[in-house]
SEBA-778554 format. One line per 5 residues: number of its first residue (from 1); their letters; for each residue x negated, y, z negated of N, C-alpha, C. Coordinates in steps of 0.2 Angstrom, whole numbers, plus 2048, in hexadecimal, padded with zeros to 3 digits. Atoms other than C-alpha are relative to their C-alpha. Layout:
<nodes>
NUM = A = X/Y/Z/X/Y/Z/X/Y/Z ~ ...
</nodes>
This chain:
<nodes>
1 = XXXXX = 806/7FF/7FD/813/BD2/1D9/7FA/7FC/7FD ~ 808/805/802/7FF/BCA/1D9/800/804/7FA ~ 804/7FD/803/7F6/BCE/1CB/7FC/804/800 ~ 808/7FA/7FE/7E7/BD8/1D3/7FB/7FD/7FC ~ 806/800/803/7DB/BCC/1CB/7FD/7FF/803
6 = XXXXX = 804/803/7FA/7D4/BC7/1DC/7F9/805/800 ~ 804/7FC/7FD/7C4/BCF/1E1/800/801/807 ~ 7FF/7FE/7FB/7C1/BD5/1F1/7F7/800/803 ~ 807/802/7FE/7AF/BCF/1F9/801/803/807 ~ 802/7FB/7F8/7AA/BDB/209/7FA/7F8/803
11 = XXXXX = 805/806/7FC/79E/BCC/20D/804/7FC/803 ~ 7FD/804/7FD/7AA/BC0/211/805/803/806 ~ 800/7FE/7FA/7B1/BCB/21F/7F8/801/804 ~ 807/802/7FA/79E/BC9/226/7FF/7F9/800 ~ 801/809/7FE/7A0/BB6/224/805/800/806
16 = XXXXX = 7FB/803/7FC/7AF/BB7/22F/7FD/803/807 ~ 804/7FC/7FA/7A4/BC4/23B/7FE/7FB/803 ~ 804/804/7FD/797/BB9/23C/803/7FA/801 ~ 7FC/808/7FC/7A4/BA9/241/800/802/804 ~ 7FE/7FE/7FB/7AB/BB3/24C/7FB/800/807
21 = XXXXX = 807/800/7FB/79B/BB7/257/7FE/7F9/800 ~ 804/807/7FF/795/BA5/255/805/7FD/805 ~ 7FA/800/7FD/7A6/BA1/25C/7FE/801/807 ~ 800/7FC/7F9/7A6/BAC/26A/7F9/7FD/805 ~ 804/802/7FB/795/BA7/26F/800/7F9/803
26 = XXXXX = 7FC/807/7FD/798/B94/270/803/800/805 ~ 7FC/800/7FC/7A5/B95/27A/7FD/805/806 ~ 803/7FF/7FA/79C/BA0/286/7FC/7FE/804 ~ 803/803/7FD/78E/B98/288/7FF/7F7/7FF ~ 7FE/807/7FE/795/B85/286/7FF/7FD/805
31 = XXXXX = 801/802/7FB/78E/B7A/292/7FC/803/804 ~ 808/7FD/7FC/77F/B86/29A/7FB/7FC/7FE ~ 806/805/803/770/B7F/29A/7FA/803/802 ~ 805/7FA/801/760/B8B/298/7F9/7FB/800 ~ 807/801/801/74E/B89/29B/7FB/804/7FA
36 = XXXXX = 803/7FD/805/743/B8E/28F/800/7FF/7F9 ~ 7FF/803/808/73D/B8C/27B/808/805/7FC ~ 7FD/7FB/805/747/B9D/274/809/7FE/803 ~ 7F9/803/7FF/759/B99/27F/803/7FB/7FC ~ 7FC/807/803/759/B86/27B/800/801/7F8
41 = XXXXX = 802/802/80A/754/B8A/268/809/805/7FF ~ 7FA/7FC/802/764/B98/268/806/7FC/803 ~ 7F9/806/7FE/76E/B8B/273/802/7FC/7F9 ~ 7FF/802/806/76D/B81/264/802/802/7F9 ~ 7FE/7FD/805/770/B8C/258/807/802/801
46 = XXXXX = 7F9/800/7FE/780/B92/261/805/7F9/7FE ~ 7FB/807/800/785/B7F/263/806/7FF/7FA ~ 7FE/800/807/78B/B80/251/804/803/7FF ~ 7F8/7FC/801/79B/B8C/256/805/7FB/7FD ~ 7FA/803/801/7A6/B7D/254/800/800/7FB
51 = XXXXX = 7FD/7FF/805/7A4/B7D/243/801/806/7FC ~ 7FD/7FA/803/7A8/B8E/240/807/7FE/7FD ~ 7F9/802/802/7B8/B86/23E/800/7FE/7F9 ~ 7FC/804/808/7B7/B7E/22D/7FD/804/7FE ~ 802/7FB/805/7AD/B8D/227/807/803/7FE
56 = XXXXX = 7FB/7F9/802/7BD/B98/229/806/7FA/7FF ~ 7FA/801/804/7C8/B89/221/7FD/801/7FA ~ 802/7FD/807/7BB/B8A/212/804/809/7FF ~ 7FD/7F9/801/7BF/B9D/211/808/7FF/7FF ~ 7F9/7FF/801/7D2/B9C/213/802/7FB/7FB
61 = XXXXX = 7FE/805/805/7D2/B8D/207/7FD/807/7F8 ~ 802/7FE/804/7C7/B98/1FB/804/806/7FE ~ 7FE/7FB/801/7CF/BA8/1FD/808/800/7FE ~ 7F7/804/803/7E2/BA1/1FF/803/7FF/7F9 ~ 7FF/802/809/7E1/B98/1EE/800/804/7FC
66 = XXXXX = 801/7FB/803/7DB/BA7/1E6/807/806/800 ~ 7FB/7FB/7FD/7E9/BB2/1ED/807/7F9/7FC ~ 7FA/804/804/7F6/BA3/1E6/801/802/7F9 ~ 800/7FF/809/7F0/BA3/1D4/801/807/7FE ~ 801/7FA/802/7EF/BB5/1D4/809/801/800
71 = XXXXX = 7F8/7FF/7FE/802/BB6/1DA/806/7FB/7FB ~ 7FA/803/807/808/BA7/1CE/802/802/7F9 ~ 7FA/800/805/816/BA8/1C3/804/807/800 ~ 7FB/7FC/7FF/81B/BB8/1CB/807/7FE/803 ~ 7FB/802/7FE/82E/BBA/1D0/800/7FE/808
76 = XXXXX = 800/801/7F7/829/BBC/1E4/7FB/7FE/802 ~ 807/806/7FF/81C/BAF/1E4/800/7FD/806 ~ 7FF/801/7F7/823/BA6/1F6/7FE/806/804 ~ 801/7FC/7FC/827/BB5/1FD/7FB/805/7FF ~ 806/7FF/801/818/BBD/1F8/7FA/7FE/805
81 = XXXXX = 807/803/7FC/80C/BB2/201/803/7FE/806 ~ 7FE/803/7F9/817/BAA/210/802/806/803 ~ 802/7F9/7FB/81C/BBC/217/7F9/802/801 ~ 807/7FD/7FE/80B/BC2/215/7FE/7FC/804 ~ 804/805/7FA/803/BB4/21F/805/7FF/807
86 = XXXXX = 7FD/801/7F9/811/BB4/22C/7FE/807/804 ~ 800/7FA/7FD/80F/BC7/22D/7F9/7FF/804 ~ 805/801/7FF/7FD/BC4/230/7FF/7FC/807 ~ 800/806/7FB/7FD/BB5/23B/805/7FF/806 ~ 7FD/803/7FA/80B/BB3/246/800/805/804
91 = XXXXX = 7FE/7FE/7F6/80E/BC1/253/7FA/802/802 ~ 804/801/7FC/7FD/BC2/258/800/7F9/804 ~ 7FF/807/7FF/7FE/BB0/257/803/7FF/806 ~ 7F8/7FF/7FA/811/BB1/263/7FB/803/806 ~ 803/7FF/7FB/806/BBD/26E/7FC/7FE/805
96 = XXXXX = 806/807/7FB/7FA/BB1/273/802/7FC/803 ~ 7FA/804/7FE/806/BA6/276/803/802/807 ~ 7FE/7FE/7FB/810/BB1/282/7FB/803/805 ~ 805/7FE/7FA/7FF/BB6/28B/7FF/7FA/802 ~ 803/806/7FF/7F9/BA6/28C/807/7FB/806
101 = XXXXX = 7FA/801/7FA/809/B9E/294/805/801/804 ~ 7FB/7FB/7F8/812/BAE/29E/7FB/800/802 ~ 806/7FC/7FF/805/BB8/29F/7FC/7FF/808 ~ 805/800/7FA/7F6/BB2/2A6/802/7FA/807 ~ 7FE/804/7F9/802/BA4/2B3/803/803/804
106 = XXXXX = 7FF/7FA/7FB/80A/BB3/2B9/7FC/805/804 ~ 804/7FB/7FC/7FA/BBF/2BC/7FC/7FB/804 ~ 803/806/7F9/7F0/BAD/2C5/806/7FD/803 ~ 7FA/804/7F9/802/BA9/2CF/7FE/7F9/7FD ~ 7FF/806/803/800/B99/2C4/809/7FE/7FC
111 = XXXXX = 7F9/802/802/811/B8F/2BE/800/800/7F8 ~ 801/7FF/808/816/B91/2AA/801/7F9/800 ~ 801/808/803/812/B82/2A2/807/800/7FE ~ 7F9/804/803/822/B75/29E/7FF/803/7F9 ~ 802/800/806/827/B7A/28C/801/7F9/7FD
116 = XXXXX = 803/807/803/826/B67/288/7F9/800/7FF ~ 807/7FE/800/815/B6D/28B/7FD/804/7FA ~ 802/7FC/803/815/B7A/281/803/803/7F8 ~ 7FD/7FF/804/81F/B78/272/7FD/7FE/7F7 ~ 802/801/806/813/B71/267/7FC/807/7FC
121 = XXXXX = 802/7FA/801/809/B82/266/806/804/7FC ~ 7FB/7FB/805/81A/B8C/261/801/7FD/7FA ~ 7FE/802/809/81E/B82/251/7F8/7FD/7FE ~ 805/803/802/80B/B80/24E/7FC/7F8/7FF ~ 801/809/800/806/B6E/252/7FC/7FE/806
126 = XXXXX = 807/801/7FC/7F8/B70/25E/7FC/7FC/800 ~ 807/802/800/7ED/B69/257/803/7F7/7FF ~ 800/807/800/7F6/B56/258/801/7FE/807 ~ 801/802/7F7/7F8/B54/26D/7F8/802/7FE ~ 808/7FE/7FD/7E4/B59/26C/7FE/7FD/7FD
131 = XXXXX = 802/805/801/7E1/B4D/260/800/7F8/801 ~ 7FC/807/7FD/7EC/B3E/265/801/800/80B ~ 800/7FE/7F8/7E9/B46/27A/807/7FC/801 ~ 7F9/7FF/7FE/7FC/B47/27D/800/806/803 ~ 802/7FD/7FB/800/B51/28C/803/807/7FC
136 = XXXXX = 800/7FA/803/801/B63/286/7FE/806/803 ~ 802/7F9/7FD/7FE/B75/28D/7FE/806/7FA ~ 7FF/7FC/805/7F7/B83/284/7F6/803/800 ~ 805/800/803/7E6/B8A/27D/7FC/7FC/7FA ~ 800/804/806/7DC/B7D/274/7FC/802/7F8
141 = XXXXX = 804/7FC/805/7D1/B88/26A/804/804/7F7 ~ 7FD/7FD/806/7E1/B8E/25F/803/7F8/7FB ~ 7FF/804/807/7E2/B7C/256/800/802/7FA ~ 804/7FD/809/7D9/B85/247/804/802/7FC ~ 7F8/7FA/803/7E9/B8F/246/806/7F9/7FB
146 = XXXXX = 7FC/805/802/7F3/B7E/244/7FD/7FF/7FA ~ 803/804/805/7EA/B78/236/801/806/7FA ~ 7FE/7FB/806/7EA/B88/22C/806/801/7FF ~ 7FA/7FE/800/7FB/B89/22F/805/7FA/7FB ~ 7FE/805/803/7FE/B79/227/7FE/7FD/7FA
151 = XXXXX = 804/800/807/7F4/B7D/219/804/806/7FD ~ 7FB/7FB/805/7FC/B8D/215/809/7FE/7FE ~ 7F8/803/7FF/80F/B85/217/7FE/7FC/7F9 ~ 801/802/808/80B/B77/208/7FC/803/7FB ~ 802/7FF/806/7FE/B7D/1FD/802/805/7FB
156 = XXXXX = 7FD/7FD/805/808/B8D/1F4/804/7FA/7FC ~ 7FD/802/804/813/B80/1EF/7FC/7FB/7FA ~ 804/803/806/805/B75/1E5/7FE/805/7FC ~ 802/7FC/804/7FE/B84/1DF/804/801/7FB ~ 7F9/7FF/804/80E/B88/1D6/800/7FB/7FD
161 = XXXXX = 7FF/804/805/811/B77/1D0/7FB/7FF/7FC ~ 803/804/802/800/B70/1CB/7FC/807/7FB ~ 806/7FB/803/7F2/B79/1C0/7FA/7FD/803 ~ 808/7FF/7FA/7E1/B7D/1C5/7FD/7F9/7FE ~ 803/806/801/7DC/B6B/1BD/802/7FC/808
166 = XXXXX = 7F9/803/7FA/7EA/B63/1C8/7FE/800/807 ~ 801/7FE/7FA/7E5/B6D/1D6/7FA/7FD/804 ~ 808/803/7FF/7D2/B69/1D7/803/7F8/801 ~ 802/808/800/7D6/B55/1D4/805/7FE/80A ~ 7FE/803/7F9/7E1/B56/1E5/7FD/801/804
171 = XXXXX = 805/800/7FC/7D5/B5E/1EC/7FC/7FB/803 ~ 807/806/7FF/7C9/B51/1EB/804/7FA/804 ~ 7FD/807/7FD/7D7/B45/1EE/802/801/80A ~ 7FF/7FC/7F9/7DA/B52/202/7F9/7FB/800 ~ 807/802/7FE/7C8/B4D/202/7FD/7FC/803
176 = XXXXX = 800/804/7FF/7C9/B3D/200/802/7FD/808 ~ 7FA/804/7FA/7D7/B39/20D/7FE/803/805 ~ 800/7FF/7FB/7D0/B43/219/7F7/7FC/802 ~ 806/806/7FE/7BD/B38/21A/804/7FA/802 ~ 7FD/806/7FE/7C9/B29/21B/803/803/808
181 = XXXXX = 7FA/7FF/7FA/7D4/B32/22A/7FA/802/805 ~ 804/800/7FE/7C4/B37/231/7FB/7F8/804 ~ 802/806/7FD/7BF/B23/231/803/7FD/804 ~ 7F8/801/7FB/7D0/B1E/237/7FF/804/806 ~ 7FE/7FE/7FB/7D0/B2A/246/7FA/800/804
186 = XXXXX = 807/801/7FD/7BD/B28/24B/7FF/7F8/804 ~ 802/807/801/7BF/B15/249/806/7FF/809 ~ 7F9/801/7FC/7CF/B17/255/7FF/802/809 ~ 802/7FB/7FC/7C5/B23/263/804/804/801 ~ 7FF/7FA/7FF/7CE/B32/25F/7FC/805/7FE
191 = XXXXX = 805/7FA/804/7C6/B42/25B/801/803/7F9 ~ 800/7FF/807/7C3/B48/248/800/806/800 ~ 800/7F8/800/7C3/B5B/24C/806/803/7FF ~ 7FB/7FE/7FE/7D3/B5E/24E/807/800/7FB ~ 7FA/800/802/7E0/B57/244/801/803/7F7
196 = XXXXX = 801/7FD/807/7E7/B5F/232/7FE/7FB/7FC ~ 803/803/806/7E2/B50/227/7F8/7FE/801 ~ 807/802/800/7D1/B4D/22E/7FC/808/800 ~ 803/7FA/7FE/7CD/B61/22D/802/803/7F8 ~ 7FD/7FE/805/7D8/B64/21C/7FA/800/7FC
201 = XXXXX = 805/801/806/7C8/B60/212/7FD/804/7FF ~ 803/7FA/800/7C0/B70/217/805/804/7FC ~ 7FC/7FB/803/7CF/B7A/210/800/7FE/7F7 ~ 801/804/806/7CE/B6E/200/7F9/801/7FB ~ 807/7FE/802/7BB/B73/1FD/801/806/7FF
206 = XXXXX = 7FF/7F9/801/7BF/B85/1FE/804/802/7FC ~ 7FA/800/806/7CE/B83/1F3/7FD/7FE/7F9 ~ 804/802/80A/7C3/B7C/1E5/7FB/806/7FE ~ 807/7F7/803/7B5/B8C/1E7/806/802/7FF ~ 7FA/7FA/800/7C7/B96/1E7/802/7FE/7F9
211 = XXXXX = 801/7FF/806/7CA/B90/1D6/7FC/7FD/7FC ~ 805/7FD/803/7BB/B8E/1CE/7FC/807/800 ~ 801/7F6/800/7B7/BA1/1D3/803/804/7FB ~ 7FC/7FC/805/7C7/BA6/1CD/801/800/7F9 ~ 800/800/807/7C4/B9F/1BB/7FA/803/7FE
216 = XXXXX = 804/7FD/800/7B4/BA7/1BD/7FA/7FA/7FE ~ 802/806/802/7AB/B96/1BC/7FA/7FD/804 ~ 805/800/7F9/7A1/B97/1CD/7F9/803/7FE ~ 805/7FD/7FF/794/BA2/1C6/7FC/7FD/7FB ~ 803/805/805/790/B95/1B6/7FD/7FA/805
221 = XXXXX = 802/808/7F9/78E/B86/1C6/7FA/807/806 ~ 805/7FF/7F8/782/B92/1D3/7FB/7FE/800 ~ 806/804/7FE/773/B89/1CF/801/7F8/802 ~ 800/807/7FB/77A/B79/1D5/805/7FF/806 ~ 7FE/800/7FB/784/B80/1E1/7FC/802/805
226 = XXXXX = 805/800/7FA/775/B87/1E9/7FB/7F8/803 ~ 802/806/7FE/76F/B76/1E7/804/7FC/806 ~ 7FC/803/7FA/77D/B6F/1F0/801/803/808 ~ 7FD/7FD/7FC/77C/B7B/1FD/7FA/7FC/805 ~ 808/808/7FF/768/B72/201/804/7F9/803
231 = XXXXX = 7FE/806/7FF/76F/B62/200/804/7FD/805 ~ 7FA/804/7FC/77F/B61/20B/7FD/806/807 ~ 802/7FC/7FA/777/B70/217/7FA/7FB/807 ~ 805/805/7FB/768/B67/21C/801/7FB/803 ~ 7FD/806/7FD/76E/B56/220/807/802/808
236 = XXXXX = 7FD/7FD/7FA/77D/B61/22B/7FE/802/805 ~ 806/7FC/7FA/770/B6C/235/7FE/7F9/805 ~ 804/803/7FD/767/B5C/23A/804/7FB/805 ~ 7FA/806/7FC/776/B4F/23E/804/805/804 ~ 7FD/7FC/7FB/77E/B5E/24A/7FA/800/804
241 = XXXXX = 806/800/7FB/76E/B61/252/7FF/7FA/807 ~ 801/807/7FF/76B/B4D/255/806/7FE/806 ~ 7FC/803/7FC/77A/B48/258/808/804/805 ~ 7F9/7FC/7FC/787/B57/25F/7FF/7FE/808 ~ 7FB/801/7F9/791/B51/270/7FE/7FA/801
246 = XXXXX = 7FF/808/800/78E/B3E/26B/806/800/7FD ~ 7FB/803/804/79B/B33/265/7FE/7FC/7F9 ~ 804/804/805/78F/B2D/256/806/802/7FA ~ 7FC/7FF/805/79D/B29/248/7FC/802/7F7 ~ 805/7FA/806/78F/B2F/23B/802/807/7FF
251 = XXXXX = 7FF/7F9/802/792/B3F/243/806/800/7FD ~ 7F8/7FC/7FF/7A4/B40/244/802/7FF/7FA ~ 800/804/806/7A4/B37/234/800/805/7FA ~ 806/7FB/806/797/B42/229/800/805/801 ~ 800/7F8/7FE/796/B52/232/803/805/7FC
256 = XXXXX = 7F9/7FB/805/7A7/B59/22C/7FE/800/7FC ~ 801/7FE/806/7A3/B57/21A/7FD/801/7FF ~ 806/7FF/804/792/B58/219/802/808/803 ~ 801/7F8/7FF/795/B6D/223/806/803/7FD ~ 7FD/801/803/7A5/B6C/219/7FE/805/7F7
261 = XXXXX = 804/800/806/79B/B6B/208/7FB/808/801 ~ 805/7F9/800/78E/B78/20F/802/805/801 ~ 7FD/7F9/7FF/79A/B87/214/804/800/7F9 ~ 7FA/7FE/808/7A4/B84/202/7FA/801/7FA ~ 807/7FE/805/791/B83/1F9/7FE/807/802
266 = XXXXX = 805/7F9/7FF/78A/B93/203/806/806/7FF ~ 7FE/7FB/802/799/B9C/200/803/804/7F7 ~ 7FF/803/809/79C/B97/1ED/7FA/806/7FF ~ 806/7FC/803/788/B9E/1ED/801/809/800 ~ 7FF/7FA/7FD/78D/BAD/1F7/804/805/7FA
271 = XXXXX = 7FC/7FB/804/79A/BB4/1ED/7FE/801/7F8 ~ 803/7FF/807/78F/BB3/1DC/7FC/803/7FF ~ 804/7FC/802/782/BBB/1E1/800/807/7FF ~ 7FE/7F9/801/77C/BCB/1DC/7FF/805/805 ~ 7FD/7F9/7FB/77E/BDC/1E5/7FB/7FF/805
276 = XXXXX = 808/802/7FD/76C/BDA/1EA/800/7FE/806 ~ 803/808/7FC/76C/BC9/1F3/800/802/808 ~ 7FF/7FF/7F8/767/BCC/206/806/800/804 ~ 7F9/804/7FD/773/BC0/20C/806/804/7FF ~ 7F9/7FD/801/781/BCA/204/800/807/803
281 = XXXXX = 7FD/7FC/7FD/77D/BDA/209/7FD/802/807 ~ 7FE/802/7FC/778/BD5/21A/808/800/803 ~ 7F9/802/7FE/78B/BD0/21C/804/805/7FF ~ 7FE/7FB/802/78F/BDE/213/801/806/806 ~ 801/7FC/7F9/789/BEA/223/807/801/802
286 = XXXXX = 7FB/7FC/7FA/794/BF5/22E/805/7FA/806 ~ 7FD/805/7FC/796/BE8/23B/801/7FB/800 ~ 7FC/805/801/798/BD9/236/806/800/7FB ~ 7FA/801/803/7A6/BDD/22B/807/803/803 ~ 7F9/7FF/7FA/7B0/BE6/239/800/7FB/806
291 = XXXXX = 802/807/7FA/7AD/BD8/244/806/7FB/7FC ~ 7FB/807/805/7B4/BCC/234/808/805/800 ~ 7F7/7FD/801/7C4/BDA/233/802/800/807 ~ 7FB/7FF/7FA/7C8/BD9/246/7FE/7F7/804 ~ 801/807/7FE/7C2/BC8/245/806/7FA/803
296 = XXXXX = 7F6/803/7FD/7D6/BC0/249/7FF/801/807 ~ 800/7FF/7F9/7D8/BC7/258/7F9/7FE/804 ~ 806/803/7FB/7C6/BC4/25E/800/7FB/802 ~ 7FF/807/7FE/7C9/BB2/25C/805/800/805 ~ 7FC/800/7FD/7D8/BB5/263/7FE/7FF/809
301 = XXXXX = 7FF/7FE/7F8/7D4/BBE/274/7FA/7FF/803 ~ 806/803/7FD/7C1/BBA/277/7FF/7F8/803 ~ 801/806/7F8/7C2/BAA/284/804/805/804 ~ 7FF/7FC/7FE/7CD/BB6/28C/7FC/803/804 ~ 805/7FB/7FF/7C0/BC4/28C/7F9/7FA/803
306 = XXXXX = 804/802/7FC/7B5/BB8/292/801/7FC/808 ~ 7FC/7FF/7FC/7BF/BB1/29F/800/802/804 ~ 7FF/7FB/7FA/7C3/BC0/2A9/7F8/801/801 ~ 806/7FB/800/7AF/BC5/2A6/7FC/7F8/803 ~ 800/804/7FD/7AC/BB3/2AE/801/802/808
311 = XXXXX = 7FA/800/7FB/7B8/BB7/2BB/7FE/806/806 ~ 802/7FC/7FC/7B1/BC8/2C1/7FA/802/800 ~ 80A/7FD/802/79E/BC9/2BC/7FE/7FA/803 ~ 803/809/801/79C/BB5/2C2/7FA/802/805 ~ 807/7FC/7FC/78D/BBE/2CC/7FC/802/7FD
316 = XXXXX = 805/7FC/803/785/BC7/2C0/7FB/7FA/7FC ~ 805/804/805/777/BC0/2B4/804/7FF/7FB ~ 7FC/803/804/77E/BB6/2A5/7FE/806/7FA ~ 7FE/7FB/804/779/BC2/298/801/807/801 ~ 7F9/7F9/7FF/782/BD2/2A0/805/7FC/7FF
321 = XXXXX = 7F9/802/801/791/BC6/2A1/800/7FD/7F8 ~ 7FF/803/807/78F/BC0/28D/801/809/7FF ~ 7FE/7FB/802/78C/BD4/28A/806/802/802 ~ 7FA/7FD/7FD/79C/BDA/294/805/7FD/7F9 ~ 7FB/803/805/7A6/BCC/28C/801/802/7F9
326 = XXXXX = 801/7FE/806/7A0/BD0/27C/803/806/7FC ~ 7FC/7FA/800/7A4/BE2/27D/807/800/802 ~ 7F9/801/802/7B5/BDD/283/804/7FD/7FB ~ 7FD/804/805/7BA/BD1/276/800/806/7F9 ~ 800/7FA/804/7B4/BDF/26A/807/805/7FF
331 = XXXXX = 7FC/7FC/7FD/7BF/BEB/272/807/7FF/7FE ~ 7F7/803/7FF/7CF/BE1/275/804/800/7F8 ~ 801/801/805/7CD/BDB/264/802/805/7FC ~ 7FE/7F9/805/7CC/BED/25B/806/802/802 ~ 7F9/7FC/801/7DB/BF3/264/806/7FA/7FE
336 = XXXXX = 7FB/807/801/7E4/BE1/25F/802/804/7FA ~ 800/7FE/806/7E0/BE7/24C/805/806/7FF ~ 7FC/7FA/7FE/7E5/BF8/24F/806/803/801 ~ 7FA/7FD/7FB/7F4/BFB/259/804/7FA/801 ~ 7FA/805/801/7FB/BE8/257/800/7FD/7F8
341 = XXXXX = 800/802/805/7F8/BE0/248/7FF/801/7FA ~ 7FF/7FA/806/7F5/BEF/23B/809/801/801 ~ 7FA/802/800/806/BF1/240/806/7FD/7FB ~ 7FC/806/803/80D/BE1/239/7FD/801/7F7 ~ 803/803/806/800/BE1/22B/801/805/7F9
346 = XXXXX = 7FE/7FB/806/809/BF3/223/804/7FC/7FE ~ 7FA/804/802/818/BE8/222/7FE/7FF/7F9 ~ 801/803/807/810/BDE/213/801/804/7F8 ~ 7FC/7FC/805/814/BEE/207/806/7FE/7FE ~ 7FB/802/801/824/BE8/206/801/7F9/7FB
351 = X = 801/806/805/820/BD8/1FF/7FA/7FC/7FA
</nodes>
């Protein structure tokens, strides 16, 4: 078994709240276009859902590694970590799956997708037809899945071999190799969003706050971590604003690492500070932390829930159909937790 030297941060289930809602709102209102100072100012603050994405690889990078090192040198160290993450991730995951290509082709009288179409989703590899546009079928939004999924498959295995020196220096070197692959695929006119080595470097940043926390070494760096947090934040706020939905290779270029850098600096600051800090117990709060615990499924089934609330509201005012939506996604969500994936998630007693 682990150790149990891990701590357990309630905040960081309100970082994953608060992706989640950024998330949701993006994709709702993606593509409207509002008059007025307070809309287009909260347009633009929404715009910034996309990278909720490398916020939740920093996390899974930060908290992952932690969960390794705590579990090394015990005897059931693979099965340890590879069932739990299956437990957790796949049959929601399958679920989506089977809704998304019976499901909703059969309740719209629509045809199920070829599974030449659909087979890169099953063994997770989504996210390479959506970055090299290969014909494919599917939801594009679960790439994200792909890329964690390709993170958690090899890194137990360095963490076992290497030590936290070891680990750190590949990190840098993940780091590395993905601003080059970023160059390469920018330079080539494909997209830098999507694929696991142009994305790895978020989980890479995360993994280095995951062991510097865990030797207890993050809280001796917070005053230059806050500084880092300054330095790579600001530059990323203004080059999204700027240039989000050009092809400017600066962005596609810099963006990644500079907001990379800023969710692995703001959550490095987060987790050091004390009990006090606004920010932490802000996040701390009721709802955003059951938001971050039923947060899976919400990712999951909110376009869904929007969707249907498209479908039968498209008459109503936009913010009844954002609140409808919102309260379904909620909903769907809690019973997902609930009654499908608490489920799965006793299982992990076992191992």
């Amino acid at each position: 078994m682990a150790t149990g030297k891990m701590k357990y941060y309630t905040e960081l289930d309100g970082i994953r709240g608060f992706a989640a809602l950024t998330i949701f709102f993006f994709h709702f209102l993606h593509g409207q276009t509002f008059s007025g100072l307070l809309p287009n100012i909260f347009m633009k603050l929404v715009s910034i859902g996309p990278t909720m994405a490398n916020l939740f690889f920093v996390l899974s990078g930060f908290l992952i590694t932690q969960i390794l090192l705590d579990a090394k040198g015990t005897n059931n160290y693979f099965s340890y970590y590879y069932a739990r993450r299956i437990l957790r991730i796949f049959p929601l995951y399958y679920l989506a799956l089977l809704i998304y290509f019976f499901g909703l082709p059969i309740l719209y009288g629509r045809g199920i997708p070829s599974f030449s179409l659909q087979w890169y989703n099953w063994v997770h590899l989504q996210n390479l037809p959506i970055t090299f546009r290969w014909p494919h079928a599917g939801p594009k939004y679960l790439w994200s899945l792909a890329v964690e999924e390709h993170f958690y498959l090899l890194w137990p295995m360095l963490v076992l071999w290497l030590n936290k020196r070891q680990l750190i220096s590949v990190c840098i070197g993940i780091i590395c190799l993905a601003l080059a692959m970023h160059m390469l695929l920018a330079a080539n006119g494909y997209p830098v969003f999507f694929f696991t080595f142009t994305t790895i470097d978020a989980l890479a940043m995360g993994a280095i706050a995951g062991i510097l926390h865990y030797d207890g070494r993050l809280t001796t760096y917070r005053k230059r971590v806050r500084q880092w947090m300054y330095i790579s934040g600001i530059p990323a706020i203004i080059l999204w604003f700027v240039f989000f939905g050009t092809t400017s290779a600066l962005f596609n270029i810099g963006m990644p690492l500079l907001f990379n850098l800023f969710y692995a600096s703001s959550l490095s600051y987060l987790v050091t500070a004390h009990q006090g800090h606004f920010l932490k117990r802000s996040l701390q709060k009721k709802v955003p932390v059951f938001t971050g615990t039923i947060s899976y499924g919400f990712f999951i089934f909110h376009p869904l829930c929007i969707s249907f609330t498209h479908r039968i509201f498209k008459n109503q005012a936009m913010m009844l159909q954002i609140i409808i939506a919102l309260i379904a996604s909620i909903i769907v969500a809690t019973a997902s937790y609930y009654l499908f994936e608490k489920k799965f998630m006793r299982l992990k007693r076992y191992f």
